[in-house]
Structure formats: C-alpha cells, structure tokens
SEDOLO-586610 format. One line per field, with one value per atom (N, C-alpha, C): residue number from 1; atom name; residue in three letters; x, y, z. Coordinates in nm, 3 decimals, always signed. Layout:
<atoms>
num	NUM ...
atomo	CA ...
residuo	ALA ...
u	X ...
v	Y ...
w	Z ...
</atoms>
This chain:
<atoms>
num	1 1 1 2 2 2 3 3 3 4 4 4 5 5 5 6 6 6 7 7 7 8 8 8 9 9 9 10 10 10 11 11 11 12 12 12 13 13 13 14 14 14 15 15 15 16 16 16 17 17 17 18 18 18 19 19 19 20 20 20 21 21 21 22 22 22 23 23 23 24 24 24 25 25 25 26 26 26 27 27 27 28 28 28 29 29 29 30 30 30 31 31 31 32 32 32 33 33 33 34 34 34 35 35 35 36 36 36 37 37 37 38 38 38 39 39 39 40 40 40 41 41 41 42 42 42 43 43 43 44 44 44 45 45 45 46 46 46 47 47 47 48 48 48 49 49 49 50 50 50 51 51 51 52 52 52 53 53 53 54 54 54 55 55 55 56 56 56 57 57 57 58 58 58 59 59 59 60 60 60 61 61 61 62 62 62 63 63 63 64 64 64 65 65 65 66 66 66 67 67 67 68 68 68 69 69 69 70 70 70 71 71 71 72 72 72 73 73 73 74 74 74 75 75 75 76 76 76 77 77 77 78 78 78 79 79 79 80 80 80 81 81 81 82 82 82 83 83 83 84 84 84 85 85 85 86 86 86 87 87 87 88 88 88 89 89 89 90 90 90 91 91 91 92 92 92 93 93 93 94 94 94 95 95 95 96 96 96 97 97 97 98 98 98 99 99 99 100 100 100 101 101 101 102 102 102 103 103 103 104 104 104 105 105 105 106 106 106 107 107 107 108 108 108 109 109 109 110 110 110 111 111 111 112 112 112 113 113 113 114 114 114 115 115 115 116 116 116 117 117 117 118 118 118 119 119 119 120 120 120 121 121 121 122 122 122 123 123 123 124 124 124 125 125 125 126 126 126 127 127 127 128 128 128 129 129 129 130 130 130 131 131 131 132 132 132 133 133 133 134 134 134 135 135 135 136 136 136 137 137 137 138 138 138 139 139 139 140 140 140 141 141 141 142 142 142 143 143 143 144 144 144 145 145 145 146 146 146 147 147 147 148 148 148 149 149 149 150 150 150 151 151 151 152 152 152 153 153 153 154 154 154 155 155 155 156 156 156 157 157 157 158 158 158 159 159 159 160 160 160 161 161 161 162 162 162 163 163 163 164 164 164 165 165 165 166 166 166 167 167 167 168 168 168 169 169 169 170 170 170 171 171 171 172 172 172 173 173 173 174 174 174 175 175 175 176 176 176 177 177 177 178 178 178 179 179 179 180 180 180 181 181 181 182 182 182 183 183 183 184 184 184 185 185 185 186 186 186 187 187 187 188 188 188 189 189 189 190 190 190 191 191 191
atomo	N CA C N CA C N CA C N CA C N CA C N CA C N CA C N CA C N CA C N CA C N CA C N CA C N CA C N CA C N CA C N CA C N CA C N CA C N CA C N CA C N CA C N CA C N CA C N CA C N CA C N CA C N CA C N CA C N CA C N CA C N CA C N CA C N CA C N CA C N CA C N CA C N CA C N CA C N CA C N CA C N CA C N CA C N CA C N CA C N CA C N CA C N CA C N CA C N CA C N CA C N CA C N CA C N CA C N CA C N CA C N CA C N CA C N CA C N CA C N CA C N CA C N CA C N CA C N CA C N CA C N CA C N CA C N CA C N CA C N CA C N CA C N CA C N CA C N CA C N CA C N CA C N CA C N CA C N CA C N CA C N CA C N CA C N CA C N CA C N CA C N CA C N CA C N CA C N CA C N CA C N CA C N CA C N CA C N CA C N CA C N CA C N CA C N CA C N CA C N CA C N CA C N CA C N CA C N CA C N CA C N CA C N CA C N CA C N CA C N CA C N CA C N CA C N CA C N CA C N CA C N CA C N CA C N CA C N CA C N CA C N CA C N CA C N CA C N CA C N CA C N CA C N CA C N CA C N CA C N CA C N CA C N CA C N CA C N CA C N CA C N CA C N CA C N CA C N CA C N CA C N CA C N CA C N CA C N CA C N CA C N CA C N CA C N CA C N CA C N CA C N CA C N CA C N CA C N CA C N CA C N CA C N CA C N CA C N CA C N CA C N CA C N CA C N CA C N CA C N CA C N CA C N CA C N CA C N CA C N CA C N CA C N CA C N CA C N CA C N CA C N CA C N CA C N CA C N CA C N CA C N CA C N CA C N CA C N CA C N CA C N CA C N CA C N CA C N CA C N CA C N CA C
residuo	UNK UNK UNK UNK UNK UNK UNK UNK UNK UNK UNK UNK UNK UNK UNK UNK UNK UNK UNK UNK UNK UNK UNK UNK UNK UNK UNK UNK UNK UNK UNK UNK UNK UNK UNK UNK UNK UNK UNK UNK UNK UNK UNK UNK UNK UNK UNK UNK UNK UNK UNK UNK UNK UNK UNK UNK UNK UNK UNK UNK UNK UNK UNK UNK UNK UNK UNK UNK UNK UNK UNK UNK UNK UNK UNK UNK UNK UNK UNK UNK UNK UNK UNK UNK UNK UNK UNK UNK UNK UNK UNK UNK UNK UNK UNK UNK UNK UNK UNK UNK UNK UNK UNK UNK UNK UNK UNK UNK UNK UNK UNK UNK UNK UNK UNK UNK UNK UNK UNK UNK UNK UNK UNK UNK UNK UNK UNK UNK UNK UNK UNK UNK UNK UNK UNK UNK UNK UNK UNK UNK UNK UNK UNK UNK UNK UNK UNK UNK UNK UNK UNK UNK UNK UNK UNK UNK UNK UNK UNK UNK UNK UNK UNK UNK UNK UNK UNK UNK UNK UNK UNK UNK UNK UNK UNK UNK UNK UNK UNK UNK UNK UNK UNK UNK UNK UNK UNK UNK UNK UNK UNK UNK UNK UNK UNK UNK UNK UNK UNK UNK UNK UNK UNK UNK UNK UNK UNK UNK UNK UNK UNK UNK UNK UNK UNK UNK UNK UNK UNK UNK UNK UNK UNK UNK UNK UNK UNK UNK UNK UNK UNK UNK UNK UNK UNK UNK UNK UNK UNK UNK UNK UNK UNK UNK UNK UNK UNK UNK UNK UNK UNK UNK UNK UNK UNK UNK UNK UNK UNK UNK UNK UNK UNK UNK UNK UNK UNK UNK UNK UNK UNK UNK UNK UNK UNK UNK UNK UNK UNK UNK UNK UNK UNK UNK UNK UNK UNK UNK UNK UNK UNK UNK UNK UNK UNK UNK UNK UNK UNK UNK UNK UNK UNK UNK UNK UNK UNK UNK UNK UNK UNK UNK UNK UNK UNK UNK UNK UNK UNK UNK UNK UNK UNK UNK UNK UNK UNK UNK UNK UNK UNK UNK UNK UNK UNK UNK UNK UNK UNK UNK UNK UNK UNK UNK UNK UNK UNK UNK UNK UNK UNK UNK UNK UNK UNK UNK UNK UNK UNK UNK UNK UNK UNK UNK UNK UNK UNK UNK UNK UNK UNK UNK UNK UNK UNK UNK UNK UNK UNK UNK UNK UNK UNK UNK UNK UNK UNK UNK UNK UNK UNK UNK UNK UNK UNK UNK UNK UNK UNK UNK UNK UNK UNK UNK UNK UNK UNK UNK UNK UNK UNK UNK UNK UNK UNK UNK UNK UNK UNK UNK UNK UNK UNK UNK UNK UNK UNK UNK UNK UNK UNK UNK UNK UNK UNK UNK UNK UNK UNK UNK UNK UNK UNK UNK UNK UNK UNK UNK UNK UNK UNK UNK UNK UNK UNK UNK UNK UNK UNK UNK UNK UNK UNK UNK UNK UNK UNK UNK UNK UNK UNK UNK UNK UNK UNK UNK UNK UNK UNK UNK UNK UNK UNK UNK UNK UNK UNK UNK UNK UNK UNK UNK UNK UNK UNK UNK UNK UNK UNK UNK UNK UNK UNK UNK UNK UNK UNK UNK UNK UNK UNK UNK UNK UNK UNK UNK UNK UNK UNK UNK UNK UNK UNK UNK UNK UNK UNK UNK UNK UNK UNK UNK UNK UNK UNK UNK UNK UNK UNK UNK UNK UNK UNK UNK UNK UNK UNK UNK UNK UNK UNK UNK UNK UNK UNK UNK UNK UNK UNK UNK UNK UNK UNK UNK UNK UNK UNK UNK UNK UNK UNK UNK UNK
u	-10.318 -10.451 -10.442 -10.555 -10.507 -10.666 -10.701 -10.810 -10.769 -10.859 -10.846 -10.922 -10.884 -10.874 -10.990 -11.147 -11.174 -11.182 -11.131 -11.065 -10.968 -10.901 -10.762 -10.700 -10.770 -10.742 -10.620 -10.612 -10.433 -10.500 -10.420 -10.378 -10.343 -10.404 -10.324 -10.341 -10.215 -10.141 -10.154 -10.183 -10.184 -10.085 -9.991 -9.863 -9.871 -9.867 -9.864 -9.700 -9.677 -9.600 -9.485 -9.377 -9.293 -9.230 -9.213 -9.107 -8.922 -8.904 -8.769 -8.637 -8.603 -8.514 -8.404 -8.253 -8.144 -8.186 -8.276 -8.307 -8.415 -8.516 -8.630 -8.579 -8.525 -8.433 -8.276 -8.261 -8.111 -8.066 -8.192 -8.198 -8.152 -8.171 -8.183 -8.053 -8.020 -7.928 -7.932 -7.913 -7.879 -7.975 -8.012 -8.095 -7.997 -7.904 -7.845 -7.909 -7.851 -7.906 -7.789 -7.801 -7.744 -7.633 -7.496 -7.411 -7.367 -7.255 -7.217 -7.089 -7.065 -6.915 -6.815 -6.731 -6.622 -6.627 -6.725 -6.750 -6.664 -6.573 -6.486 -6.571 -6.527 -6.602 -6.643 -6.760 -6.804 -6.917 -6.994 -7.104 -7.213 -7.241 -7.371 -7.336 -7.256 -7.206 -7.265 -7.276 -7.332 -7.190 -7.183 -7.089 -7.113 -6.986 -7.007 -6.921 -6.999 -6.932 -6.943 -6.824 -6.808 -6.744 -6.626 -6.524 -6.500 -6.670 -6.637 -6.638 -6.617 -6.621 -6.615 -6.675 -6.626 -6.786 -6.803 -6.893 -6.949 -7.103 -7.150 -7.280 -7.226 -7.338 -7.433 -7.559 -7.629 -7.746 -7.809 -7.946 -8.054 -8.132 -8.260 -8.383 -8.436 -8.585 -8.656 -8.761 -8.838 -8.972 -9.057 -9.160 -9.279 -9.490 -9.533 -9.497 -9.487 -9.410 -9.522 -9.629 -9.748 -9.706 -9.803 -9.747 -9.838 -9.763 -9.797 -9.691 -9.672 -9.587 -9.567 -9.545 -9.524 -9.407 -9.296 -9.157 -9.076 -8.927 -8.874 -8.720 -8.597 -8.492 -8.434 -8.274 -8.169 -8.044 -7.943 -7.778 -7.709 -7.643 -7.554 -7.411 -7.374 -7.241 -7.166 -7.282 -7.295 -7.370 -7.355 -7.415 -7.484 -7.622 -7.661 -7.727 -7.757 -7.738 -7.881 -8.001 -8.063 -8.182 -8.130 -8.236 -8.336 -8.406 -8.513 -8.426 -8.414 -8.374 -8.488 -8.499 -8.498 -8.594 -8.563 -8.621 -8.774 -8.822 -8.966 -9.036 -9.156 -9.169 -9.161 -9.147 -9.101 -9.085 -9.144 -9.136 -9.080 -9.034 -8.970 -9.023 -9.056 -9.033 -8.936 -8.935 -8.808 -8.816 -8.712 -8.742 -8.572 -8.560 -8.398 -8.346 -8.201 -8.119 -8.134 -8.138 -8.181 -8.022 -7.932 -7.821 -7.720 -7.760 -7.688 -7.563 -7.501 -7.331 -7.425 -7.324 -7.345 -7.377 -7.311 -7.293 -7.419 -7.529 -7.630 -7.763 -7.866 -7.953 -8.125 -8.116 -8.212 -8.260 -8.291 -8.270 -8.369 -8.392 -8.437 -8.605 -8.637 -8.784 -8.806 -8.697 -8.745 -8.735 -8.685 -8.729 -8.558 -8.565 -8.508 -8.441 -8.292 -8.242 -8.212 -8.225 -8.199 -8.073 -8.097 -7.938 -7.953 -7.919 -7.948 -7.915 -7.935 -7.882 -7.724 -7.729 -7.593 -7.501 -7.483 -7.432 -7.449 -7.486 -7.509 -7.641 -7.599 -7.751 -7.826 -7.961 -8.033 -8.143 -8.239 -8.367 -8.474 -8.584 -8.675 -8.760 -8.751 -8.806 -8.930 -9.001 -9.141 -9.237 -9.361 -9.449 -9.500 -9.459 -9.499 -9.380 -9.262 -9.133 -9.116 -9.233 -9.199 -9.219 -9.205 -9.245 -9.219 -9.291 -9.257 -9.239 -9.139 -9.063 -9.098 -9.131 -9.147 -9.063 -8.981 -8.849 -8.914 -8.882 -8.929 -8.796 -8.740 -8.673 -8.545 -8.431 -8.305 -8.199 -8.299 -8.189 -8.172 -8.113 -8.088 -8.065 -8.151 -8.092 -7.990 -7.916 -7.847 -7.877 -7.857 -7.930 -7.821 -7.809 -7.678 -7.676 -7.598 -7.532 -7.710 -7.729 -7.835 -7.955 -8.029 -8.136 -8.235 -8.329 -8.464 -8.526 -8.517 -8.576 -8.669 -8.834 -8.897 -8.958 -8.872 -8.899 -8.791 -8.749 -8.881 -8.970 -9.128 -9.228 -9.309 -9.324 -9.394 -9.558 -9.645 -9.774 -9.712 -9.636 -9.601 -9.587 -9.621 -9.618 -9.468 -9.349 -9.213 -9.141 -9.036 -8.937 -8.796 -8.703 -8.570 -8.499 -8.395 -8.318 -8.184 -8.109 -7.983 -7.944 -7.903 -7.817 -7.651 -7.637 -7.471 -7.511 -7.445 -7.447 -7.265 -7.307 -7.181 -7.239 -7.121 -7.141 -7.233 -7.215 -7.300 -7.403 -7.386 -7.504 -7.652 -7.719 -7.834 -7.807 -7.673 -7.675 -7.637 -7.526 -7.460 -7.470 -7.583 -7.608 -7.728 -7.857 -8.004 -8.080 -8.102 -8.195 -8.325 -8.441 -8.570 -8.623 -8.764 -8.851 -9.007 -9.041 -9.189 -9.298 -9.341 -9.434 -9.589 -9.581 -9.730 -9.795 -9.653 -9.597 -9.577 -9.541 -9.455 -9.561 -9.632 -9.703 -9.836 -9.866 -9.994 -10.052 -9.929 -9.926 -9.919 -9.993 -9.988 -9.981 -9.836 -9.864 -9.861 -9.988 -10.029 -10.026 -9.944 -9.913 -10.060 -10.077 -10.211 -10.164 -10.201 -10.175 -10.276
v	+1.359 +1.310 +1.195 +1.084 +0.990 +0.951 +0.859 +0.889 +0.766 +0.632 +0.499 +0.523 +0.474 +0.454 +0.323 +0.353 +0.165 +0.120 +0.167 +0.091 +0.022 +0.090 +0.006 -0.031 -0.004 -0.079 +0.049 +0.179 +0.190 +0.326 +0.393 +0.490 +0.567 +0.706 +0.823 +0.882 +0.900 +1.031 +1.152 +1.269 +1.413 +1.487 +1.523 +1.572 +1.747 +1.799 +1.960 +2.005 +2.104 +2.090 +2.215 +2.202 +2.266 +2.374 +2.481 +2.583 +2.542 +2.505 +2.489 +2.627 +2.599 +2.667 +2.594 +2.699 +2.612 +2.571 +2.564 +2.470 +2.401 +2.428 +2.321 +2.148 +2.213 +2.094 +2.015 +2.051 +2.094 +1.894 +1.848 +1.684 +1.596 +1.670 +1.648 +1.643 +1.798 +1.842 +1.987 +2.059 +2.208 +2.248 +2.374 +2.515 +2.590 +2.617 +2.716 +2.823 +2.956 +3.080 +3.189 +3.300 +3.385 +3.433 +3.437 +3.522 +3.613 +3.701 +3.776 +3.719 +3.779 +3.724 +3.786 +3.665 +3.681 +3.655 +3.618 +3.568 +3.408 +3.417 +3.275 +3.168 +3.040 +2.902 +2.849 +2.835 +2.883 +2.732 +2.741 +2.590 +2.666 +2.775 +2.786 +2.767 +2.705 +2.684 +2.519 +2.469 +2.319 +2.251 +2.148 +2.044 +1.960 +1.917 +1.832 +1.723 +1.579 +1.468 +1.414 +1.441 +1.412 +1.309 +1.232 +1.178 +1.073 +0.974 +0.851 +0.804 +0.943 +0.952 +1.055 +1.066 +1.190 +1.252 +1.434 +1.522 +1.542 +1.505 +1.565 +1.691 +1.774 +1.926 +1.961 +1.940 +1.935 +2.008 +2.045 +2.114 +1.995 +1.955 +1.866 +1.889 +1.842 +1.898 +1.808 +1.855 +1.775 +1.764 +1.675 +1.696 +1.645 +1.694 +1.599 +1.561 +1.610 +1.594 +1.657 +1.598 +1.643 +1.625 +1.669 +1.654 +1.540 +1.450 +1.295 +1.195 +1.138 +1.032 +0.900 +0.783 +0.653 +0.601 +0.662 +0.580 +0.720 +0.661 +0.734 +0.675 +0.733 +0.718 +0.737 +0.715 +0.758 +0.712 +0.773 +0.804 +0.746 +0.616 +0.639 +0.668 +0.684 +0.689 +0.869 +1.010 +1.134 +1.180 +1.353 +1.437 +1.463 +1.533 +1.547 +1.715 +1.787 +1.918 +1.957 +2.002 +2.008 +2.156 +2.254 +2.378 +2.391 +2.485 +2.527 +2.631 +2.585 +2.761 +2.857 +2.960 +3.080 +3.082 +3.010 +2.976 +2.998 +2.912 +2.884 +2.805 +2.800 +2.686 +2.532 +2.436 +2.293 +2.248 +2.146 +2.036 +1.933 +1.865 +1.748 +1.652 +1.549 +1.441 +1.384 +1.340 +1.353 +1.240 +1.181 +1.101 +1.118 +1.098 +1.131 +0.975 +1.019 +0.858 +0.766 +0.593 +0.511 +0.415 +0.440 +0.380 +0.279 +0.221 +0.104 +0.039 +0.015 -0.069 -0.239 -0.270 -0.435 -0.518 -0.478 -0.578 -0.541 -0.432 -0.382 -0.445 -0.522 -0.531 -0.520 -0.448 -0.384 -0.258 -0.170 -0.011 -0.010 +0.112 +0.188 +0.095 +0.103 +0.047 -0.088 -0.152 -0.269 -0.333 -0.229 -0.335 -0.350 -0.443 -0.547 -0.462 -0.470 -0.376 -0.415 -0.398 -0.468 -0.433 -0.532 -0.502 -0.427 -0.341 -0.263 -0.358 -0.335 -0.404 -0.369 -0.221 -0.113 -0.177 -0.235 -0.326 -0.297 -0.144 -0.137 -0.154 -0.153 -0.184 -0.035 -0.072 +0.063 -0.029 +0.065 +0.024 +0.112 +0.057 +0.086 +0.249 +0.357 +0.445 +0.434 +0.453 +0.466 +0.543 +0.503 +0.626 +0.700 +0.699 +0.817 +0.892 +0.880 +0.937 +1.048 +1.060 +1.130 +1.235 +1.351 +1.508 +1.570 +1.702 +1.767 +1.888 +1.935 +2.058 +2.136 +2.269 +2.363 +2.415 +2.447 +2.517 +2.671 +2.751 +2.898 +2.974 +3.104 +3.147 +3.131 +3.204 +3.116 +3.062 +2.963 +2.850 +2.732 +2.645 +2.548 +2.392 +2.290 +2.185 +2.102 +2.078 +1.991 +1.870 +1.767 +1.639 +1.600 +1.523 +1.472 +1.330 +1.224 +1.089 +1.080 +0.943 +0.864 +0.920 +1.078 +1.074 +1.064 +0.980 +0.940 +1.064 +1.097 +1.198 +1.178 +1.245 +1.181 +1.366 +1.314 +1.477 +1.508 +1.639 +1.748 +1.735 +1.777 +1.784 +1.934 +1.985 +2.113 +2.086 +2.229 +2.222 +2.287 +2.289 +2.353 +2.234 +2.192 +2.145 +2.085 +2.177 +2.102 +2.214 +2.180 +2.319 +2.218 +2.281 +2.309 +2.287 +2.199 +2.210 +2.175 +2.200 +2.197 +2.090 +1.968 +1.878 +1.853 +1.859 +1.802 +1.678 +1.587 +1.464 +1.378 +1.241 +1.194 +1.117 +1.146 +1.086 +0.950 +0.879 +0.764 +0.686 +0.779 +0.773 +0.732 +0.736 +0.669 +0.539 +0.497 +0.361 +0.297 +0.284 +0.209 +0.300 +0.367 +0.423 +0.469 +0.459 +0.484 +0.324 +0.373 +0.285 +0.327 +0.232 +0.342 +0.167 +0.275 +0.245 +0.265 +0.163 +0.156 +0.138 +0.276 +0.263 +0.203 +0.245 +0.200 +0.056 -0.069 -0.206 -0.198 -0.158 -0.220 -0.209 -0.080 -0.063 +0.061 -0.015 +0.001 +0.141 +0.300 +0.414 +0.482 +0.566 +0.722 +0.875 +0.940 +1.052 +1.164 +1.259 +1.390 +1.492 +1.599 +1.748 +1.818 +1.813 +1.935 +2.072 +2.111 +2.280 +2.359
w	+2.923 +2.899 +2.802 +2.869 +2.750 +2.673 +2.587 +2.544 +2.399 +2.457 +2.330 +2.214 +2.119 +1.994 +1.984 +1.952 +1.940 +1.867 +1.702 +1.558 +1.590 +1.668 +1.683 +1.804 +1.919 +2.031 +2.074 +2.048 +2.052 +2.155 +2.250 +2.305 +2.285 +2.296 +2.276 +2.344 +2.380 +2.467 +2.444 +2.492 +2.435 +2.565 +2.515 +2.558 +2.524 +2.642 +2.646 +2.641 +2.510 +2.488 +2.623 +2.657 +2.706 +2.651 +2.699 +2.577 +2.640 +2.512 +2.553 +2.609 +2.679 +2.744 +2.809 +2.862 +2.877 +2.990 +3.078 +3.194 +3.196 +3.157 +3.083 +3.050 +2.935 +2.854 +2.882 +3.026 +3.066 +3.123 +3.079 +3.142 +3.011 +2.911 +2.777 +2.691 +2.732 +2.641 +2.666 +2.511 +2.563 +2.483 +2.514 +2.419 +2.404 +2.227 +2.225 +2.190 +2.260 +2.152 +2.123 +2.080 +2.002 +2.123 +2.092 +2.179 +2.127 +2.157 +2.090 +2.025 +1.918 +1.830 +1.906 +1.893 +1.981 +2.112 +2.155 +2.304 +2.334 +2.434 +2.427 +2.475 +2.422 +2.483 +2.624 +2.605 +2.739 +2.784 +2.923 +2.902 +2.821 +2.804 +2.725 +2.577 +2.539 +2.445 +2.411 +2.264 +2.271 +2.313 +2.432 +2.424 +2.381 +2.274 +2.156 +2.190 +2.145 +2.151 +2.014 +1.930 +1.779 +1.736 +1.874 +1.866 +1.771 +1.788 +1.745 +1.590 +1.492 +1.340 +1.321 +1.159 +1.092 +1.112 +1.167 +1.183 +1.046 +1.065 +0.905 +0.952 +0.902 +0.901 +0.805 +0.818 +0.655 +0.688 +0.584 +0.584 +0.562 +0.609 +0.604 +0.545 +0.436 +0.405 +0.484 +0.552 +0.587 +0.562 +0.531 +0.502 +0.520 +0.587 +0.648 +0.775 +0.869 +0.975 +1.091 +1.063 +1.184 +1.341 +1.435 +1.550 +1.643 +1.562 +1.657 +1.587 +1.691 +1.685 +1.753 +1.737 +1.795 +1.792 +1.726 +1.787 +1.838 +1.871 +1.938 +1.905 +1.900 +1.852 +1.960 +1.936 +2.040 +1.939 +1.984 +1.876 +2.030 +2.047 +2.165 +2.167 +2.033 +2.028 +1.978 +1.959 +1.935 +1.969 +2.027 +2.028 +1.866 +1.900 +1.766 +1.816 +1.682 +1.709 +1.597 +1.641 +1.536 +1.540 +1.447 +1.466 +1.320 +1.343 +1.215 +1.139 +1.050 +0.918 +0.919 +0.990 +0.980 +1.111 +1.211 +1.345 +1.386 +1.299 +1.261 +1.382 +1.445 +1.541 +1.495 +1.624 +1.543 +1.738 +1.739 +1.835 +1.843 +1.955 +1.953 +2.070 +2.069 +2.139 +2.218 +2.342 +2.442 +2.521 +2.549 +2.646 +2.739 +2.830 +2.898 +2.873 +2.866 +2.812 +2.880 +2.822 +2.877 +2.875 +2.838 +2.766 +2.943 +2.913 +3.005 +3.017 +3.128 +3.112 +3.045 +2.984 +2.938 +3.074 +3.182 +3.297 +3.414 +3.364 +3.412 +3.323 +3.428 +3.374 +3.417 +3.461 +3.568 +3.602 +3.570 +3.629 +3.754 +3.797 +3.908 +3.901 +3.772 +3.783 +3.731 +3.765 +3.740 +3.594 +3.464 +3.353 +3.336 +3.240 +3.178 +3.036 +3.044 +2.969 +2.816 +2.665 +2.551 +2.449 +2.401 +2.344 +2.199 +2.144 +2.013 +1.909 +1.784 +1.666 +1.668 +1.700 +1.691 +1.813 +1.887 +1.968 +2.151 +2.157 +2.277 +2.327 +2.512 +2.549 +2.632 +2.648 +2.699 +2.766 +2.822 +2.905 +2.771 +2.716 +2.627 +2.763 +2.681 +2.735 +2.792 +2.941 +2.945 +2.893 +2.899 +2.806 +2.879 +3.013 +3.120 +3.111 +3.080 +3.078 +2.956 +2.869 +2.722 +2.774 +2.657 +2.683 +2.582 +2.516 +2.400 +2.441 +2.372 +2.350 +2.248 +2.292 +2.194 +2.139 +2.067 +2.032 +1.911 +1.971 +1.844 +1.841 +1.778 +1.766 +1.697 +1.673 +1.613 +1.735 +1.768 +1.833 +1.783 +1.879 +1.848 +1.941 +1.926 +2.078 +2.027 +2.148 +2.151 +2.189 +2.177 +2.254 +2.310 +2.407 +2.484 +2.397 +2.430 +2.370 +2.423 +2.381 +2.411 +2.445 +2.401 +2.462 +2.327 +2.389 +2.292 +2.221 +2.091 +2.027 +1.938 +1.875 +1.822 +1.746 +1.622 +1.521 +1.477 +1.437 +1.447 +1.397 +1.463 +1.415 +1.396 +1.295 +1.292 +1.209 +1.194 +1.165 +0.981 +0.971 +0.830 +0.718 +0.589 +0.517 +0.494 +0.505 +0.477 +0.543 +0.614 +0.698 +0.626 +0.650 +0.700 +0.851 +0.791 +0.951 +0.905 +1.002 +1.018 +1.123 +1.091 +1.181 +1.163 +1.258 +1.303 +1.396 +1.317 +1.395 +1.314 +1.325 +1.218 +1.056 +0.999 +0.873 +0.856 +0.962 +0.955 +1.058 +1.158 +1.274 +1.237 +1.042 +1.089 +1.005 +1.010 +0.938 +1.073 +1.160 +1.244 +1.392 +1.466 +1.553 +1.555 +1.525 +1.495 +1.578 +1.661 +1.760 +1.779 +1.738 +1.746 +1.875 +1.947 +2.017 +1.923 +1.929 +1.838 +1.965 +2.017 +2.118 +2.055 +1.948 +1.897 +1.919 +1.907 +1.874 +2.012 +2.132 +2.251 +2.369 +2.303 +2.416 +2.389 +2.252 +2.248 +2.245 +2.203 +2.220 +2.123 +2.115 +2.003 +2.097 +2.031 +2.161 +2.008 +2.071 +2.045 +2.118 +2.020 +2.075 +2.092 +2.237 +2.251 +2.289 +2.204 +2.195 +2.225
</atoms>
C-alpha cells in the first residue's frame, strides 16, 4: 500500500511484514535456529564467507530504531550474521543482491548498473523489490554477499544484537541506497 506525503512530496510504502523462516528468507540468506550440540556441519548451518579479512563478532547497542526506513545497504565482499540477545522481535529490510560483473551493464530490467565508492559494481535495488522480515525467537539471519539490508529495526527503545561480519566492512565495504533521494520513498512496517 502506498499513500503520499503532501509536506514533502515523498511516498510511503507500507510493507507487511514476513515471518522469517529457512525458506521464506532462503533468496536472502539463511534463518538459523537451535540444533542440537554436537550435531556435525551441515546446510542448515550459516554458510560463511569470511575470507576477504579478519572476522569481527560483537554485541551492538542499538538505539531508536523505529520501523521505517529510506536507505538500504549491501556488504559485497562478506557474509554478515546478525540476531537479537535474548531473541526479542526485530525486523529487517530486504532487498535480494544486486552485485554485477564490471563487464555487465544492464540487468533483466533494463537499468543501468553503478559503480560503488568500495570499487564494485551493482544495479540500485527496486522499490517494488523490498520486503520486511519478521525475525522472533533465538535465531539468527544470515545475509548472503551482497544482499540489500535495512535494520534491524524493532518497536523497543534500544535492543542488542550480535553481528559477525569483518573487522572493517563498514569502512571499505558499506554501500547504501538512499531511496528517499533516488526515488522519492519512505517504506513502513504495517503490522
């Protein structure tokens, strides 16, 4: 559902959110959840792409983190790994990877592919292409290389999270999309 803004000329989107699951989200990345210890490595397991540096694992405060948003990120060079401490609800913003060969400049629909600051190139996500994810319980997503993420966003004043990504992924691998600026968009979680 969409529904203009006439202060500001701007669009908003209201996005029903999805419950994440390992096939829901399976375009995305992964939904981990609880196995048993000692269970050997397996695909329901997160596959991790850590290669291109050193892995940093940290706890996140976050804070203010309502559920609307206008840009959108992507990591093309790591998997990134991100759950709630004590598996609280918390949403995310999605878009599936846009990440392009250099010698490609065109995709399926026609746009015109750009080059990152970070040196690679991608196609800017559509705003019919987004979607939000519900995530509850003690899990955890995985995002694959390059997919557009926008959060976590929860209704709680400040949460906790846990990311694995690399030591320096939001200095020299942090690519954002400013839908607000590109195309005139605000997307809201209707619940």
């Amino acid at each position: 559902m969409e529904s203009k803004n006439p202060k500001s000329e701007l669009t908003v989107m209201k996005l029903k959110p999805i419950e994440a699951t390992p096939e829901s989200f399976k375009e995305f990345g992964q939904v981990i959840e609880a196995s048993p210890d000692g269970e050997k490595f397996g695909p329901t397991d997160a596959q991790l792409d850590l290669s291109k540096g050193i892995p940093r694992f940290y706890i996140m405060n976050l804070q203010n983190r309502p559920l609307k948003f206008s840009t959108i990120t992507h990591h093309a060079s790591v998997t990134q790994c991100l759950g709630s401490i004590g598996g609280h609800v918390w949403y995310l913003g999605i878009a599936k990877p846009s990440l392009v060969d250099s010698e490609e400049v065109k995709n399926e629909k026609g746009k015109i592919a750009v080059q990152s600051r970070c040196g690679h190139f991608y196609v800017p996500p559509a705003v019919d292409d987004v979607r939000v994810f519900r995530i509850a319980d003690p899990k955890f997503i995985k995002l694959n290389r390059g997919t557009w993420h926008a959060g976590p966003l929860f209704k709680a004043d400040a949460m906790d999270f846990y990311n694995l990504e690399l030591s320096n992924t939001n200095v020299v691998d942090h690519t954002t999309h400013v839908f607000k600026k590109e195309n005139g968009v605000i997307f809201s979680i209707d619940e």
